[in-house]
C-alpha positions as CSV (number, residue, x, y, z in Angstrom):
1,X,85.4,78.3,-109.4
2,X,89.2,79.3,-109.5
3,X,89.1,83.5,-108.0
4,X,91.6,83.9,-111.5
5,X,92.2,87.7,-110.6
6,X,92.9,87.1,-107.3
7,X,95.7,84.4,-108.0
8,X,97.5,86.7,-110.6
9,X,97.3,89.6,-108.2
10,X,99.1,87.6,-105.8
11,X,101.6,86.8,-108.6
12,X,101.8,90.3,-109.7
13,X,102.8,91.4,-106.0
14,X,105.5,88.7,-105.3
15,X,107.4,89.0,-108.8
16,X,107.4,92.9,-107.9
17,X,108.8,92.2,-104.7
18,X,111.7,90.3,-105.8
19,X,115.1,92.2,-105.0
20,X,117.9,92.8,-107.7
21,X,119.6,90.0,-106.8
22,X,116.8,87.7,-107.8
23,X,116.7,89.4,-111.3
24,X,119.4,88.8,-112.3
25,X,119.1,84.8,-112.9
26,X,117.3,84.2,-116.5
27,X,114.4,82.1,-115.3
28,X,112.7,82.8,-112.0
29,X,109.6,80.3,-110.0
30,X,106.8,81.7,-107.9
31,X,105.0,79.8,-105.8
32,X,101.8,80.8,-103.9
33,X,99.5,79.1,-101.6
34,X,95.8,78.2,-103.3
35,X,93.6,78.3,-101.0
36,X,90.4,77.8,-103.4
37,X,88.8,74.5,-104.1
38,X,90.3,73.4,-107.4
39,X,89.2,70.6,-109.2
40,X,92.5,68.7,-110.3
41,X,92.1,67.3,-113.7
42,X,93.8,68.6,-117.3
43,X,91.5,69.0,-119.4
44,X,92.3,66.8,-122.4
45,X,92.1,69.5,-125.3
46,X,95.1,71.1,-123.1
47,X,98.6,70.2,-123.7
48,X,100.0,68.9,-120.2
49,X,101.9,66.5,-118.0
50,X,99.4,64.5,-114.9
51,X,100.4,62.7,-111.9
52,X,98.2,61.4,-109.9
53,X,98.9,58.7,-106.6
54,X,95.4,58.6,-104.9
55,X,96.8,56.5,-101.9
56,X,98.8,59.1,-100.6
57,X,96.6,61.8,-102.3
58,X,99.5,63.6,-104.1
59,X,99.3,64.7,-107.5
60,X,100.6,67.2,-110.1
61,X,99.5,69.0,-113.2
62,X,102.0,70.9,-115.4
63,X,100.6,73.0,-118.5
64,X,102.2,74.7,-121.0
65,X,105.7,74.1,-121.9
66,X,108.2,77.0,-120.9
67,X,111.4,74.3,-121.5
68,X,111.5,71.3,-123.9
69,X,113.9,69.1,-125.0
70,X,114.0,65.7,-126.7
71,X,117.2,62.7,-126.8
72,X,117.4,59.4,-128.7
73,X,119.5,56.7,-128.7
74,X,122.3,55.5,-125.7
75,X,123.1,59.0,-124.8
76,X,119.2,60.2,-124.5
77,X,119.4,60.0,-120.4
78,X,123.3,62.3,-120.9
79,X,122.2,64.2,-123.1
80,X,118.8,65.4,-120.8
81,X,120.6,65.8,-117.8
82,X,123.1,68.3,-119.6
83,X,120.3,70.4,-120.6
84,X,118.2,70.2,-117.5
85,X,121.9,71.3,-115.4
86,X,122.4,74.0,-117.5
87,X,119.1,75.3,-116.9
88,X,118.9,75.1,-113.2
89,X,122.2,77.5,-113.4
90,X,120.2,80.3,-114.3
91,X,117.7,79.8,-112.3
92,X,116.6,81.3,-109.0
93,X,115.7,77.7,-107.5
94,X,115.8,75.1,-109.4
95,X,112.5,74.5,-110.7
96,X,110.5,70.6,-111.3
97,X,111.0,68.8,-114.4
98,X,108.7,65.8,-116.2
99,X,110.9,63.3,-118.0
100,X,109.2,60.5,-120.1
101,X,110.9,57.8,-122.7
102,X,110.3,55.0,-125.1
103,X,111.4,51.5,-123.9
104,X,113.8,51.1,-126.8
105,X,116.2,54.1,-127.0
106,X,116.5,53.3,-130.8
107,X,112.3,53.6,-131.3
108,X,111.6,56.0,-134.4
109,X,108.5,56.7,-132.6
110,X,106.1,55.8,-136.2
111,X,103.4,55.7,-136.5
112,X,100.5,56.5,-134.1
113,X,103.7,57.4,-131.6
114,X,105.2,59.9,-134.4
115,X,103.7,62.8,-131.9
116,X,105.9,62.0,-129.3
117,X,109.6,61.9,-129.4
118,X,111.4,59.3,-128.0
119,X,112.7,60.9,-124.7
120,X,112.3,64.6,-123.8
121,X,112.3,66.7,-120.8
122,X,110.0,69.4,-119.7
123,X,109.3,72.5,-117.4
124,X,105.6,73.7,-117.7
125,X,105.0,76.9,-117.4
126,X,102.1,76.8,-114.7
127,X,102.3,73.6,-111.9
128,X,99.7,73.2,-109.4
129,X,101.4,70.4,-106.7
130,X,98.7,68.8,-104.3
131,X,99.7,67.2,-101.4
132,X,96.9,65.6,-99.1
133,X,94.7,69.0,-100.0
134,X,97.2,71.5,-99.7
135,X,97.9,73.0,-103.1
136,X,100.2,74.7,-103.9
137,X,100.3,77.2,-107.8
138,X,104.5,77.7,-109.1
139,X,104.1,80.0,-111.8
140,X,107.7,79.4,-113.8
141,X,108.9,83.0,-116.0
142,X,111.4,83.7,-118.4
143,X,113.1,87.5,-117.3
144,X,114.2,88.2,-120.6
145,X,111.1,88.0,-122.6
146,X,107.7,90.5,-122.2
147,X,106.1,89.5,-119.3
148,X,102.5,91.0,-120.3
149,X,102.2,87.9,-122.9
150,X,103.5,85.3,-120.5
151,X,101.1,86.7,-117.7
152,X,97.9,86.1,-120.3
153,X,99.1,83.1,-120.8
154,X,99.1,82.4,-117.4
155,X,94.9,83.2,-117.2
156,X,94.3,81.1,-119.9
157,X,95.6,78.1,-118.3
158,X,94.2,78.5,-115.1
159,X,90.9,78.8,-116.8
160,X,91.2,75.3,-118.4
161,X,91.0,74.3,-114.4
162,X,88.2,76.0,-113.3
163,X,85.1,73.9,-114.5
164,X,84.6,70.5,-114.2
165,X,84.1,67.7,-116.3
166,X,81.1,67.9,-118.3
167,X,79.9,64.4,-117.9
168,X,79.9,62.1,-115.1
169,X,82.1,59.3,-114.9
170,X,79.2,56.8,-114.9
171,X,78.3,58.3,-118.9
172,X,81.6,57.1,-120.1
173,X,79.9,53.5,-120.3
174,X,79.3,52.3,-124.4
175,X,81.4,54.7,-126.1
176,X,83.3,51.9,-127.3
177,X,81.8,51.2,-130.5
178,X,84.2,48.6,-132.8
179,X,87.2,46.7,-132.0
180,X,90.0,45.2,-133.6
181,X,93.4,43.5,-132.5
182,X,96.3,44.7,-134.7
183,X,98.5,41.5,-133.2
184,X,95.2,38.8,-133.4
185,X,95.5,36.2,-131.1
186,X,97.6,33.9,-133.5
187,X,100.0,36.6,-134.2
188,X,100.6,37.0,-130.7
189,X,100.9,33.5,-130.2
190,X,103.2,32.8,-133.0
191,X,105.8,35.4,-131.5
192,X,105.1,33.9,-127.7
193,X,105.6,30.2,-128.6
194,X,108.7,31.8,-130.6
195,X,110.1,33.5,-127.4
196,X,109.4,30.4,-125.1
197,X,111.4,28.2,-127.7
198,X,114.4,30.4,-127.3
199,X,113.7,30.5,-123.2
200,X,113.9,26.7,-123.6
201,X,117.0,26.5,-125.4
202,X,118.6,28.5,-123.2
203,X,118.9,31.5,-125.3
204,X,117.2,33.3,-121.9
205,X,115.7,33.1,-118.7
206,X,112.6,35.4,-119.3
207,X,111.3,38.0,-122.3
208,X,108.4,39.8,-122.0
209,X,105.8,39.6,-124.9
210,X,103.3,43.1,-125.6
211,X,100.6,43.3,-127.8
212,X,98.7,46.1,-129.1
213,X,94.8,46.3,-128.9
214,X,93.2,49.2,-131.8
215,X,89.2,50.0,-131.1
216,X,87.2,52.9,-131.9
217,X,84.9,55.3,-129.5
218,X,81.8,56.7,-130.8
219,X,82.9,60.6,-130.2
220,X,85.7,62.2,-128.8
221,X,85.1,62.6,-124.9
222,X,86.1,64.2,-122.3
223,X,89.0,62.2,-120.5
224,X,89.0,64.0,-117.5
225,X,86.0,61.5,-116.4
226,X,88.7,59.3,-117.4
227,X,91.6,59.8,-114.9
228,X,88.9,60.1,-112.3
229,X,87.4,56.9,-112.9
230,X,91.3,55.0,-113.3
231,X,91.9,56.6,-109.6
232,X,88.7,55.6,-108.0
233,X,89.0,51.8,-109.5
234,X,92.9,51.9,-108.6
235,X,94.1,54.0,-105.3
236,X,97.5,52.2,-105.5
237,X,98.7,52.9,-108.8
238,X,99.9,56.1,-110.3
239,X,97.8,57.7,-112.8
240,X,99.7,59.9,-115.7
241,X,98.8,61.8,-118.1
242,X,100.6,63.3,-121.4
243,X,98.7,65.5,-123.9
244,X,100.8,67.0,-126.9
245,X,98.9,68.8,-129.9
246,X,95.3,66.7,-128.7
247,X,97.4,63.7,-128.5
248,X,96.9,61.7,-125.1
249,X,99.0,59.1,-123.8
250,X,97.3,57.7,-120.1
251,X,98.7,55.0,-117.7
252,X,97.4,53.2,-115.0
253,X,100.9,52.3,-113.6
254,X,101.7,50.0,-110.3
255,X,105.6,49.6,-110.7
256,X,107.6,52.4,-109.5
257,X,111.1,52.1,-111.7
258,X,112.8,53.7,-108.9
259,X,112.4,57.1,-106.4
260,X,115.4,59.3,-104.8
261,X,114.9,61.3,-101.7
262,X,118.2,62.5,-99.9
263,X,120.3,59.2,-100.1
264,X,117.2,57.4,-100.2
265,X,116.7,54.8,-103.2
266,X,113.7,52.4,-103.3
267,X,112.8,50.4,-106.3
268,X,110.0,48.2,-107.0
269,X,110.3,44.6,-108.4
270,X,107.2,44.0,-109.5
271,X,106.8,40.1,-111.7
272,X,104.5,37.3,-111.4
273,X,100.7,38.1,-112.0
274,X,97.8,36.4,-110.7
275,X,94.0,36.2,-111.5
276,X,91.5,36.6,-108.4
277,X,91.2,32.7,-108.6
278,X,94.8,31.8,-108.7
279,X,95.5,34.0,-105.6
280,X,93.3,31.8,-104.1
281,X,95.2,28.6,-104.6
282,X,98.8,30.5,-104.1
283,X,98.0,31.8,-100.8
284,X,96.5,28.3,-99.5
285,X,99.8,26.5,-100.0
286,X,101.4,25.8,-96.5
287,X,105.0,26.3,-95.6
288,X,106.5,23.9,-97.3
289,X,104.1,23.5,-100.4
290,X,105.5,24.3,-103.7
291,X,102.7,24.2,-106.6
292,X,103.8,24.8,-110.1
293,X,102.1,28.2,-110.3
294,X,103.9,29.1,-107.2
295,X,106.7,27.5,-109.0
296,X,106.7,29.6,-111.9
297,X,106.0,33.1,-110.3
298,X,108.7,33.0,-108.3
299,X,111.1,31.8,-110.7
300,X,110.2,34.9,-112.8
301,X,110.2,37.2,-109.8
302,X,113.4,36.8,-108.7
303,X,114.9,37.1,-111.9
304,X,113.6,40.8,-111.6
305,X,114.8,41.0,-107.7
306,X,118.2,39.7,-108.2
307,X,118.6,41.6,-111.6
308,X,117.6,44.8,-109.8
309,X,120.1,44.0,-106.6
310,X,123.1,43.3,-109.0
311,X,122.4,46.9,-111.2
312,X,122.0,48.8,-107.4
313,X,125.0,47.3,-105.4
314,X,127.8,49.4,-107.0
315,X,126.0,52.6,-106.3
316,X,124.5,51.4,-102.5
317,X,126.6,50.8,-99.6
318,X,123.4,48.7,-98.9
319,X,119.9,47.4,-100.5
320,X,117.1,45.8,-98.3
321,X,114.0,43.8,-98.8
322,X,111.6,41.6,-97.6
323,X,112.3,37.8,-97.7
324,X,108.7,36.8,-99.5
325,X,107.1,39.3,-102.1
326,X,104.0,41.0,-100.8
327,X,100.7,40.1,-103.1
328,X,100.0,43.5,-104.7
329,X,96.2,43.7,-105.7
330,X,95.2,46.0,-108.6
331,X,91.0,45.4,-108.7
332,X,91.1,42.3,-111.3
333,X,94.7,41.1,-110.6
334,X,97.4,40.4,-108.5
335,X,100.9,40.8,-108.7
336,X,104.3,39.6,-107.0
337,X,105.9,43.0,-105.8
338,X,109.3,43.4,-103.6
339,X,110.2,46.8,-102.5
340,X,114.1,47.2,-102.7
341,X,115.5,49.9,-100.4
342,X,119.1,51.2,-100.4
343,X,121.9,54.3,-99.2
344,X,123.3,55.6,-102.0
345,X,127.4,55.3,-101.7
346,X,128.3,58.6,-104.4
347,X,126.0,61.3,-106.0
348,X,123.6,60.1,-108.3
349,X,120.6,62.1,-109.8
350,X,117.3,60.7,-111.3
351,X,118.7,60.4,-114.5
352,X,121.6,58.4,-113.8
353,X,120.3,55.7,-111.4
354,X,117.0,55.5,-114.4
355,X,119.7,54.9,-116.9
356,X,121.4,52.5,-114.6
357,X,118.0,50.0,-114.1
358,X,116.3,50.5,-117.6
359,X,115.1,48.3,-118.9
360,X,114.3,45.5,-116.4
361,X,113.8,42.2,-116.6
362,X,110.3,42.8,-115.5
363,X,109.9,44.3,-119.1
364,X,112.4,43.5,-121.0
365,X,113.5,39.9,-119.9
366,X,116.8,38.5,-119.4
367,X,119.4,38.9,-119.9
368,X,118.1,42.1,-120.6
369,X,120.4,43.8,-123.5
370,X,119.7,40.7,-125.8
371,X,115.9,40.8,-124.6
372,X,115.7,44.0,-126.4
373,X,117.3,43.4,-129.3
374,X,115.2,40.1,-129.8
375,X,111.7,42.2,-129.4
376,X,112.7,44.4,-131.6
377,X,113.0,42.0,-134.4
378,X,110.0,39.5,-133.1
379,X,107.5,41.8,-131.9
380,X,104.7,42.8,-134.7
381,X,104.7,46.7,-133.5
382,X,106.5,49.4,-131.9
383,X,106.1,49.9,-128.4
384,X,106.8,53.7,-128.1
385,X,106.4,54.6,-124.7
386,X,104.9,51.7,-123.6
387,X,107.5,50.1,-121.3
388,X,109.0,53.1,-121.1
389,X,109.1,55.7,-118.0
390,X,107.4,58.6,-117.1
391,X,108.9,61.2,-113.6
392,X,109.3,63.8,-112.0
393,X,112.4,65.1,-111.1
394,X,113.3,68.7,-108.6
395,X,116.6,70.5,-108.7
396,X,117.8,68.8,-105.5
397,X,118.3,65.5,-107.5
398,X,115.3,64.2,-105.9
399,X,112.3,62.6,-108.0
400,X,110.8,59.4,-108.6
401,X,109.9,57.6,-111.9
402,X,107.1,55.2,-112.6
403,X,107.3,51.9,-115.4
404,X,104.8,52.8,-118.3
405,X,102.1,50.3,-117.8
406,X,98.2,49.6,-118.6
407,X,98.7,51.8,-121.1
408,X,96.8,53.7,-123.7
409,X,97.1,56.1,-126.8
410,X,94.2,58.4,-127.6
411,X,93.9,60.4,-130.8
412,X,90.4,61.6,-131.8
413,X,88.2,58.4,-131.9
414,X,91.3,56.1,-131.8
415,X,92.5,54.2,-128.8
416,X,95.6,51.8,-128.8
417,X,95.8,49.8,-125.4
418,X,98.9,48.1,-124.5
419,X,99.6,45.2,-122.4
420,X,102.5,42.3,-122.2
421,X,102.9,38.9,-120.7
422,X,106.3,37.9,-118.7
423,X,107.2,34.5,-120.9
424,X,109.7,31.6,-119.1
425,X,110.2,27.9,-120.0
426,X,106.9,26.7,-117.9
427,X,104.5,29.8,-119.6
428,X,101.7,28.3,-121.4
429,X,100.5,30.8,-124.2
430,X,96.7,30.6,-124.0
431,X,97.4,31.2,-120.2
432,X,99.6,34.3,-121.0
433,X,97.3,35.4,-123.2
434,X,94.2,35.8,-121.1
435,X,96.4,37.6,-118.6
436,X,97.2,40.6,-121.3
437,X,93.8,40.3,-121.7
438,X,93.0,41.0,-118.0
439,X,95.9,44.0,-118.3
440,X,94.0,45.5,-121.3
441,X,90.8,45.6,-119.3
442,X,92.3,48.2,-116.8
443,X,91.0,50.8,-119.2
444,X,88.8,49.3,-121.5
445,X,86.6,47.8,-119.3
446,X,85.7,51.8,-118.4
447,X,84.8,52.4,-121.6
448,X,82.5,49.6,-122.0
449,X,80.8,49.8,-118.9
């Protein structure tokens, strides 16, 4: 149980503590030290931003909103940037943003994504950062308004942390009740054999095909159990969540679009998926074996790698790699992944270099311009966020931003899952097919036990 009194005591005595100088910016951040055990989930009635890596047991909860803005279209990535400088000039130190964004900058964001805009940038009021156990509260205040009402705003959002879940994650199991595929499998196929036509005539090397799976729950549940169980069943991918006005978007990520640290860059190539039994038959192929699912993989895999070198070269005075992809295992699947390093040659922030590599090949297709004006006219549905991104970025240009994958859209008993299939002139479409189907299972499979 969170000692609530004691945490806005400590509050209370560093904001009074803060010399003239420090009240004169507009927007000041205190952090303290919380030393209680805290149980680190948002609670899904609760409007928030989640990030969650278990493997290197980091993860951060923003609630409330103190700072909001949305973008559209080619100057979405400007236009947030602008707003989120301005801001940091009136503030005592810079505080940490969430960004998050559709795939297609020209989305209208219908439909069951009308909630969402589609790109904005935020700065929660309250943001509890855990690294490896150490947590740490940053409690985000506006000088110019009354602070009594942004202090009892303050308790109620550090009560939303101070229970847990109500159920364990093991009673999520059979609240899946109906199904239905709003792209059935010969819609889906119809727009795939469509888009390996075109790859055949040369029209393009790869495009990458989503689909959109609609099924019903019984109830409305706690998602917390949720997150939890999507961490335990998958260490190595990043877990986010988004809640606006009881909407919840959730994703089950591997494929970091890119991070910044210093002059540090590292993106992740990720292409070329694999089912446990493939993996099997990949790895026994001897040095100088080629097989035609090796064959294909890497063909589509180093479209993404040498699509992600060419974007990175004019801003890196130099961009490493392995030679072979590593074999990335996500619990059901595998997946081609090469890590791409580099030194940044000028100043670039989050913003710029995320503008710079979105979208790539990995999915989009390529070349990747065309590959997005040719889903938007094939595909049956909007992808929203899907595809998009989802970050974090701090006032010293550093951050990192993760590719919005496995993903899923919860409102009240509804859930929309999302999953695509990387398409080139060998794919076969029944293949492809079962391999969304395998996506999709990240997080249905935990609600059907």
């Amino acid at each position: 149980m969170l000692d609530i009194d004691n945490i806005i005591e400590g509050l209370a005595k560093k904001f009074s503590s803060l010399d003239s100088n420090d009240t004169q910016h507009a927007y000041v951040s205190i952090s303290l030290p919380l030393q209680t055990t805290i149980y680190l989930l948002p609670h899904s009635q609760i409007d928030h931003v989640y990030w969650h890596r278990p493997c290197e047991e980091y993860s951060v909860i923003g609630l409330g909103k103190l700072l909001y803005q949305t973008a559209k279209g080619s100057g979405r990535f400007k236009e947030l940037q602008q707003y989120y400088q301005q801001y940091c000039q009136q503030w005592q130190l810079a505080p940490m943003a969430c960004v998050a964004f559709a795939f297609d900058a020209e989305d209208e964001m219908s439909s069951e994504w009308s909630v969402f805009p589609n790109a904005l940038l935020t700065v929660p009021r309250m943001l509890i950062e855990s690294i490896q156990g150490n947590n740490t509260i940053t409690f985000n205040i506006e000088m110019d308004a009354d602070l009594k009402p942004q202090f009892a705003e303050f308790i109620q959002l550090l009560e939303t942390l101070s229970c847990k879940p109500a159920a364990d994650i093991g009673q999520m199991a059979g609240h899946l009740c109906t199904a239905g595929d709003a792209d059935f499998k010969s819609n889906w196929s119809e727009v795939a054999e469509k888009a390996i036509g075109d790859i055949r005539q040369n029209n393009f090397r790869k495009l990458v095909v989503s689909r959109k799976h609609i099924c019903k729950i019984n109830a409305s549940m706690d998602t917390r159990n949720l997150l939890a169980a999507l961490a335990e069943r998958y260490p190595g991918c990043t877990i986010i969540s988004y809640v606006d006005s009881g909407n919840q978007f959730i994703s089950v990520t591997p494929e970091r679009l890119l991070s910044l640290a210093a002059e540090c860059l590292q993106s992740d190539a990720i292409g070329g998926t694999l089912t446990i039994e493939e993996e099997a038959q990949y790895s026994s192929c001897g040095s100088g074996e080629q097989s035609v699912l090796a064959t294909k993989l890497k063909e589509e895999h180093d479209i993404i790698v040498e699509e992600i070198c060419r974007r990175l070269e004019p801003v890196c005075d130099s961009l490493d790699m392995p030679a072979v992809p590593n074999l990335k295992k996500l619990h059901n699947i595998y997946h081609l992944e090469t890590p791409v390093s580099g030194r940044l040659r000028s100043n670039q922030t989050v913003l710029s270099l995320t503008e710079q590599l979105h979208p790539t090949p990995a999915i989009a297709g390529f070349p990747s311009t065309e590959s997005v004006r040719w889903l938007r006219d094939n595909e049956k549905h909007r992808r929203g966020w899907y595809t998009g991104a989802f970050g974090l970025m701090r006032g010293d240009q550093s951050g990192e931003v993760s590719v919005l994958l496995r993903c899923a859209l919860l409102a009240e008993t509804v859930v929309s899952v999302y999953a695509g299939a990387g398409l080139v002139a060998d794919s076969d479409v029944d293949m492809e097919w079962q391999e969304t189907e395998l996506k999709m299972n990240a997080i249905l499979d935990l609600f059907q036990g």
